[in-house]
N, C-alpha and C positions, 0 to 999 in steps of 0.2 A: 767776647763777641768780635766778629772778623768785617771789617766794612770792603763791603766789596762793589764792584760799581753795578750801575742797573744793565748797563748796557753793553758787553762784551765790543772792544774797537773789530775784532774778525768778522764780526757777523753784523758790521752796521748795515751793508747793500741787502738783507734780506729785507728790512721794513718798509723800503720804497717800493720794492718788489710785492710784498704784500698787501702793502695799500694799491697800488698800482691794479693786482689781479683783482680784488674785491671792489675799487671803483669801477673797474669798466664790467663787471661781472652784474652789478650794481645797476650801472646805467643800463646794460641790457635788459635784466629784468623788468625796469621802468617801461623799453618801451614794448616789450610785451604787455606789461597791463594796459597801456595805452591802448595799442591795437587792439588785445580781446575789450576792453571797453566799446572802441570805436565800433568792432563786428559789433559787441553786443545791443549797440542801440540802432544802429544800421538794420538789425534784424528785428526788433522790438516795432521800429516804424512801417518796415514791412507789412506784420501782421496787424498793425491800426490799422495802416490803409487797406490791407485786403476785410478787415472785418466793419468796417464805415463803405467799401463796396458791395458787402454782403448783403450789409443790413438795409441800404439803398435798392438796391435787387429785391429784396423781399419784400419792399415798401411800396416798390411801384408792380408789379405783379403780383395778380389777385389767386387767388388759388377757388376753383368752381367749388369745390365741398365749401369753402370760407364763405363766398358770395353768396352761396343758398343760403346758410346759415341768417346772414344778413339780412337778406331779401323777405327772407320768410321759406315757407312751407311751398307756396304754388309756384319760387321762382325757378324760372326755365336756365337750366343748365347746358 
């Protein structure tokens, strides 16, 4: 059996090289999930608040078929 080394001395600058391209490749991707995290709850609060104005809206306007209903049979619409 032949012992041979792990590391070829010609081709040491390719590993810096490669770590080099997959960390910043790396941190890039970090902060795209960052951002689509950040849209994503940016837009999740969005729709609370327009569905907590919705439902505020439907709470304080009566709707006339609702209010008969209520009132009874003779109430005047």
């Amino acid at each position: 059996m032949e012992m041979r080394p792990f590391f070829n001395k010609g081709s040491l600058w390719a590993y810096p090289l490669y770590a080099t391209i997959g960390g910043s490749f790396g941190y890039w991707l970090q902060g795209v999930e960052s951002r689509q995290y950040k849209l994503l709850s940016d837009r999740r609060q969005a729709l609370m608040d327009k569905r907590a104005r919705r439902a505020l809206e439907e709470s304080t306007t009566v709707d006339p078929a609702t209010q008969a209903d209520k009132e009874g049979i003779m109430a005047t619409v």
